[in-house]
VEXDREN-2710 file (C-alpha; in Angstrom, 1 decimal):
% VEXDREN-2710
k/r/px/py/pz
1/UNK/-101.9/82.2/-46.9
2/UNK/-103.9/82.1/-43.6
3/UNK/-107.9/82.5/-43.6
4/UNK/-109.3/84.1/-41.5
5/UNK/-111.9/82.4/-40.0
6/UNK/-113.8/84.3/-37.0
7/UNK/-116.1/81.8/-35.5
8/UNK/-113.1/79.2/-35.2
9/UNK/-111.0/82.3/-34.1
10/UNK/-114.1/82.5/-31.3
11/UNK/-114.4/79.0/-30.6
12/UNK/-110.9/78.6/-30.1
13/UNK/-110.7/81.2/-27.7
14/UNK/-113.5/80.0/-25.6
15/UNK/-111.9/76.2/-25.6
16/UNK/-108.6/78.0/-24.2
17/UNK/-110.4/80.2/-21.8
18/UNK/-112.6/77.0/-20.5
19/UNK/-109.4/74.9/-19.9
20/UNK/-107.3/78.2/-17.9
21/UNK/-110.0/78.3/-16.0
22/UNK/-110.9/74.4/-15.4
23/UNK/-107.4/74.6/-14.3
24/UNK/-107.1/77.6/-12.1
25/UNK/-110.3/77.0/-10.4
26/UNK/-108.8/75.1/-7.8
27/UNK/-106.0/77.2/-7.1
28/UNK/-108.5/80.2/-7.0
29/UNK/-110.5/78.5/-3.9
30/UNK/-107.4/77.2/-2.3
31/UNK/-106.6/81.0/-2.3
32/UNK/-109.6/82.1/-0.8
33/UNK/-109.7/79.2/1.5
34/UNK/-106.3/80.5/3.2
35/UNK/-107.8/83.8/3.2
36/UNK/-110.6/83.1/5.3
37/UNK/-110.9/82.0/9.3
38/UNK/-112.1/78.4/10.0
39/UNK/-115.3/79.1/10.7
40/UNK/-116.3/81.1/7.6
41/UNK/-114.6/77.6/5.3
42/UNK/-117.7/75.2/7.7
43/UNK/-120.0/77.6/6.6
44/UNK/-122.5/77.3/3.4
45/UNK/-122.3/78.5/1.1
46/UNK/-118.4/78.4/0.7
47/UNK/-117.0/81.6/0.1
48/UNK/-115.8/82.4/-3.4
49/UNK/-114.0/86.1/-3.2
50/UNK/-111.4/86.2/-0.4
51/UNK/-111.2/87.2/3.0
52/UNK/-109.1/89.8/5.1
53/UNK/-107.2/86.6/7.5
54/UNK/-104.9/85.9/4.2
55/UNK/-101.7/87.3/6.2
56/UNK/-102.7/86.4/9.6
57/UNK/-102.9/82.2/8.4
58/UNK/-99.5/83.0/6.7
59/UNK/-98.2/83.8/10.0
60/UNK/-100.2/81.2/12.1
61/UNK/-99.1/78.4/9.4
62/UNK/-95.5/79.3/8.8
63/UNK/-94.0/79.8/12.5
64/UNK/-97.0/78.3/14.3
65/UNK/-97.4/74.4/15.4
66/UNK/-99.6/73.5/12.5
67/UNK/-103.1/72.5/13.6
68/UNK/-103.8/72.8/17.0
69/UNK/-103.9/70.1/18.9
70/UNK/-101.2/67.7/17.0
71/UNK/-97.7/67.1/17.0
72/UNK/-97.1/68.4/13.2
73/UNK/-93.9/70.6/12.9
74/UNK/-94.2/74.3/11.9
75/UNK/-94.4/74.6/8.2
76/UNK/-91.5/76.9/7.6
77/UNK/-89.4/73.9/8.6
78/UNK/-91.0/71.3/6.6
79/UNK/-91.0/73.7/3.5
80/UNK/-86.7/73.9/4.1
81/UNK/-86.5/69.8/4.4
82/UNK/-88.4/69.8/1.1
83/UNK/-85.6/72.2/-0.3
84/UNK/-83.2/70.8/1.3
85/UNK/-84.5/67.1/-0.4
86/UNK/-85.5/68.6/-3.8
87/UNK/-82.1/70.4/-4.6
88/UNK/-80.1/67.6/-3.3
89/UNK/-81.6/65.4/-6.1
90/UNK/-81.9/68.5/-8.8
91/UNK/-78.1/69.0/-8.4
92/UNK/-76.8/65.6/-7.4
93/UNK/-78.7/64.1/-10.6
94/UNK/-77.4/66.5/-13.1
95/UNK/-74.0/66.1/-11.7
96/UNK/-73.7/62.2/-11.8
97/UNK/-75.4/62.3/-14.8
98/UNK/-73.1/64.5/-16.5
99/UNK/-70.1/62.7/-15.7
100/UNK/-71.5/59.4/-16.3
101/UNK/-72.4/60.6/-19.8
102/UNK/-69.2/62.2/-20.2
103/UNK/-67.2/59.1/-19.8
104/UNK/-70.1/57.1/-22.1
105/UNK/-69.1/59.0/-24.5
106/UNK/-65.4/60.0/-24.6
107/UNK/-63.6/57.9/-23.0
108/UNK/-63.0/53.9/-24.5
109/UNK/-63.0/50.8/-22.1
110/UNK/-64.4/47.3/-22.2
111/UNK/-68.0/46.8/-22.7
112/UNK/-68.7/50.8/-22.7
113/UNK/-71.9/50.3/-24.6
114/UNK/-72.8/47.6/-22.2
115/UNK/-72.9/49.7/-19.0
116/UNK/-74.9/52.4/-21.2
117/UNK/-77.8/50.1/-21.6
118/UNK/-77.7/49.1/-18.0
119/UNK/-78.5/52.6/-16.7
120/UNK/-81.0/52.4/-19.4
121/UNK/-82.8/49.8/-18.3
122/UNK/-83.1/50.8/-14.9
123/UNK/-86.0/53.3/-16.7
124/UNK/-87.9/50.4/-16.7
125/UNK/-87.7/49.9/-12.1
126/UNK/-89.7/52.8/-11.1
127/UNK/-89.1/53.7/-7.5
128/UNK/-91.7/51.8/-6.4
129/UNK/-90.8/48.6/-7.5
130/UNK/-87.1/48.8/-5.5
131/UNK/-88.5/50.5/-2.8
132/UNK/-88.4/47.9/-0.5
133/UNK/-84.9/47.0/-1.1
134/UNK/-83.6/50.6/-1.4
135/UNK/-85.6/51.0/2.4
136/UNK/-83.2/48.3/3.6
137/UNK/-80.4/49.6/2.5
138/UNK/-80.8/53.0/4.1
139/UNK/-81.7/51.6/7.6
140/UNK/-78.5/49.2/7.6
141/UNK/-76.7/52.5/7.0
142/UNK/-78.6/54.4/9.4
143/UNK/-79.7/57.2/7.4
144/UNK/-83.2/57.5/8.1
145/UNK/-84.4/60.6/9.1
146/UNK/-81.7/62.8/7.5
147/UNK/-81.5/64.8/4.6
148/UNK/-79.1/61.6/3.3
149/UNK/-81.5/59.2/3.2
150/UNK/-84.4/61.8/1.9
151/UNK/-82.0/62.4/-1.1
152/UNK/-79.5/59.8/-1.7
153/UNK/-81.3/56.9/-3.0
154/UNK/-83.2/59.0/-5.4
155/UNK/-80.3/60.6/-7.2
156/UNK/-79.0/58.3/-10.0
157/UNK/-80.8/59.1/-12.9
158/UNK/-80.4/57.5/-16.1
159/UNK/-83.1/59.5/-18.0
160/UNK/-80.7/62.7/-17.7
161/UNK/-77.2/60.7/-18.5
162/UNK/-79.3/59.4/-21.3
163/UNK/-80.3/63.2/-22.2
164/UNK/-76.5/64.5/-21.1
165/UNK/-74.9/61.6/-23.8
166/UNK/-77.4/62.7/-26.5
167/UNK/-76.4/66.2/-26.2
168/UNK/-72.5/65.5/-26.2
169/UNK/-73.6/63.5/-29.3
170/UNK/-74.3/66.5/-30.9
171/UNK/-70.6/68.2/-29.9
172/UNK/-68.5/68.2/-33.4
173/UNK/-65.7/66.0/-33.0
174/UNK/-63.0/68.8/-33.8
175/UNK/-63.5/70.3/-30.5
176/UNK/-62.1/67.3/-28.7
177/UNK/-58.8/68.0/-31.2
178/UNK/-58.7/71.7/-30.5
179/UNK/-58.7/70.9/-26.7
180/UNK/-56.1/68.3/-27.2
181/UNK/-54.0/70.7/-29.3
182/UNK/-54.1/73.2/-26.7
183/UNK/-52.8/70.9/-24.4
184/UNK/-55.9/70.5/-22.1
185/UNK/-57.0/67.9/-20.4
186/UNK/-60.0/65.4/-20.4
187/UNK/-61.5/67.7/-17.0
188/UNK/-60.6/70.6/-18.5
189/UNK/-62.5/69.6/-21.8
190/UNK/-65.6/68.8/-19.8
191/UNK/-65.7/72.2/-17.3
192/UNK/-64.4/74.8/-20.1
193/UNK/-66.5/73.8/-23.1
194/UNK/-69.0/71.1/-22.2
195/UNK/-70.8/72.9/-19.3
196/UNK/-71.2/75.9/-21.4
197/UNK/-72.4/74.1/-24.5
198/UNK/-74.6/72.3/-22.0
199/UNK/-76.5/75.4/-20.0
200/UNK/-79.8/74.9/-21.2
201/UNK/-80.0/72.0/-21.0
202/UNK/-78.9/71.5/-17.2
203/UNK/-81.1/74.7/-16.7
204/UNK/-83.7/72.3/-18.2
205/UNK/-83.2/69.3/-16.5
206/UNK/-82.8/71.2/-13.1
207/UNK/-86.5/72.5/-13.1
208/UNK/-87.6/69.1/-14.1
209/UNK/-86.1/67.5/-11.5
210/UNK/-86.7/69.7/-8.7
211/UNK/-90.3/69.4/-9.3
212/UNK/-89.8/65.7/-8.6
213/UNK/-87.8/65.9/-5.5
214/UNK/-90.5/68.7/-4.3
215/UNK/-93.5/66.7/-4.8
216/UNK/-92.2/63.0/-3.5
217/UNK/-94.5/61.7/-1.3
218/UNK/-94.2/58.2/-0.7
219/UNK/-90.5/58.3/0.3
220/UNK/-90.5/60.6/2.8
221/UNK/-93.1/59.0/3.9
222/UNK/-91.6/55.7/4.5
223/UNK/-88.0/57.1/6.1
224/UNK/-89.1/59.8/8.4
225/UNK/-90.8/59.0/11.5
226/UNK/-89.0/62.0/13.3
227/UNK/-91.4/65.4/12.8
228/UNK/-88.8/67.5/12.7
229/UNK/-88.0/66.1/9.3
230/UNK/-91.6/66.0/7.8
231/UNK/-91.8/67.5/3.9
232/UNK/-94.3/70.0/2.9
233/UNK/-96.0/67.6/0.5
234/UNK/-96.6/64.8/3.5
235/UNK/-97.4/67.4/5.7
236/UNK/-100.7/68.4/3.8
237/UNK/-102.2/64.5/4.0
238/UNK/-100.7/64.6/8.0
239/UNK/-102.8/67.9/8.4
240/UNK/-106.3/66.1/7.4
241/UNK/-105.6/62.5/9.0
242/UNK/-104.6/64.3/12.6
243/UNK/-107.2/67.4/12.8
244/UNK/-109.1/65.6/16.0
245/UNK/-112.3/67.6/15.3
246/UNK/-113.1/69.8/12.1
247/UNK/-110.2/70.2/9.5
248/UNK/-108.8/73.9/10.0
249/UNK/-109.4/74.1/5.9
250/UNK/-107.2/77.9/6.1
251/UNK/-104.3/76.5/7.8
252/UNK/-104.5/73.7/5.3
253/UNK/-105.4/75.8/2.5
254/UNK/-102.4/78.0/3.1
255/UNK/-100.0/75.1/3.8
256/UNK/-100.9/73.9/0.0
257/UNK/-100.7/77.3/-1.7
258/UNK/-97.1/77.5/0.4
259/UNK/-96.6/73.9/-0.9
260/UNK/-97.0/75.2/-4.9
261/UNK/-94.6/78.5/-4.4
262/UNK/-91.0/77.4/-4.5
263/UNK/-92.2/75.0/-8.2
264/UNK/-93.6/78.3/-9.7
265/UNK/-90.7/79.8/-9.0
266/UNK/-88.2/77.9/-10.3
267/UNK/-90.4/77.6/-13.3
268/UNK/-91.2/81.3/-13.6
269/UNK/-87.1/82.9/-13.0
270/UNK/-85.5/79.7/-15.3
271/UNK/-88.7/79.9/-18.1
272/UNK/-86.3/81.1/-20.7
273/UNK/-83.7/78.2/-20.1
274/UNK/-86.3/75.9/-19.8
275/UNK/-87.8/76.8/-23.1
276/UNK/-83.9/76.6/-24.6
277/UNK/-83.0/73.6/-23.4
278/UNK/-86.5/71.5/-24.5
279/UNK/-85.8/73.4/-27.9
280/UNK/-82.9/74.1/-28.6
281/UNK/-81.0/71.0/-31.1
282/UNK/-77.9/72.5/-33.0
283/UNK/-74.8/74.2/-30.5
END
């Protein structure tokens, strides 16, 4: 039996309310930042309703040349080498790491377990730690400034062939002999009944990771001296290091709020999956 309690009912509510609005606070005056012109944002006080320039700065900051006065490329382009760069590592992670888990667990060689725990470790080198290393490589190869070298080094994932191997785990046993039976074959098995007993849980993984592609920073940063190759994320630190008098706060505004659209989006159309595939444990 549940009490009902209405001051805890109350104070709960207010706690929730509070942390919403903690959170969207910031997102509200980024809004009405790129809503506003650049004079209004160096006035005081700052503006807290918005303004009637929302769909001019959208135009100005996607197809124009950033701020005035610098060499930053538009923003619709730097918005495609982001999505370019973060579903290059969504899909090229989930595929490695489905196929490395695959042979993990069903196929049987020498020291099988072995190579497992290697990948597993590598959880332990954050990118940071081999960047140095990994920058090497990609200049000896000659892959910097290209959608290669933006992706490439940061697709091996162990985390999802360690996810992948726990879910084929969970696969009974008598589905490898039905398969077998039926005369099909080890790719067969994995595209006819492991991908479909595995579409959450990609669907998962895939908004996980492109978040993480779409937010790296310090990569791009490193491997891109070319403009034309700039991400959205760098672009917003560019913006406030090369304004040569005042920041333009609504072209910057708008460039984050731009910056945060394609994430909600994945996260709003695949919010179902996503739900499933953190969830869901029997098949």
């Amino acid at each position: 039996m549940i009490e009902n309690r209405p001051f805890l009912n109350i104070l709960t509510h207010l706690v929730m309310i509070l942390g919403i609005a903690m959170i969207a606070f910031p997102i509200w005056i980024t809004f009405v930042a790129a809503s506003h012109d650049p004079i209004r944002m160096t006035q005081v006080p700052l503006p807290l309703l918005p303004g009637d320039q929302f769909f001019i700065n959208m135009k100005n900051t996607l197809f124009g040349r950033g701020l005035s006065g610098t060499e930053i490329a538009p923003v619709w382009l730097m918005m495609l080498n982001s999505l370019v760069m973060a579903l290059s590592i969504a899909i090229g992670k989930i595929v490695i790491s489905l196929l490395s888990a695959f042979a993990i667990v069903y196929f049987r060689f020498p020291f099988r377990m072995g190579f497992f725990w290697l990948i597993f470790i590598t959880l332990m080198l954050p990118v940071e730690v081999r960047i140095l290393p990994t920058f090497q490589v990609v200049a000896d190869l000659g892959l910097l400034n290209s959608y290669a070298g933006l992706s490439l080094p940061l697709i091996a994932s162990a985390t999802a062939t360690f996810m992948f191997r726990q879910v084929f785990l969970t696969i009974p046993d008598e589905m490898l002999e039905s398969a077998r039976i039926d005369g099909a074959g080890p790719m067969r098995f994995f595209w006819d009944i492991l991908i479909p007993l595995s579409r959450t849980n990609i669907a998962a993984l895939f908004v996980i990771l492109f978040i993480y592609g779409w937010n790296q920073y310090l990569w791009p940063l490193l491997i891109t001296t070319d403009t034309s190759m700039t991400t959205i994320v760098m672009s917003i630190k560019q913006m406030l290091e090369s304004a040569e008098q005042s920041p333009e706060w609504n072209i910057i505004m708008m460039t984050a709020l731009l910056a945060m659209l394609p994430p909600i989006l994945v996260v709003v159309f695949m919010q179902k999956l996503f739900v499933k595939g953190l969830t869901e444990t029997e098949k």
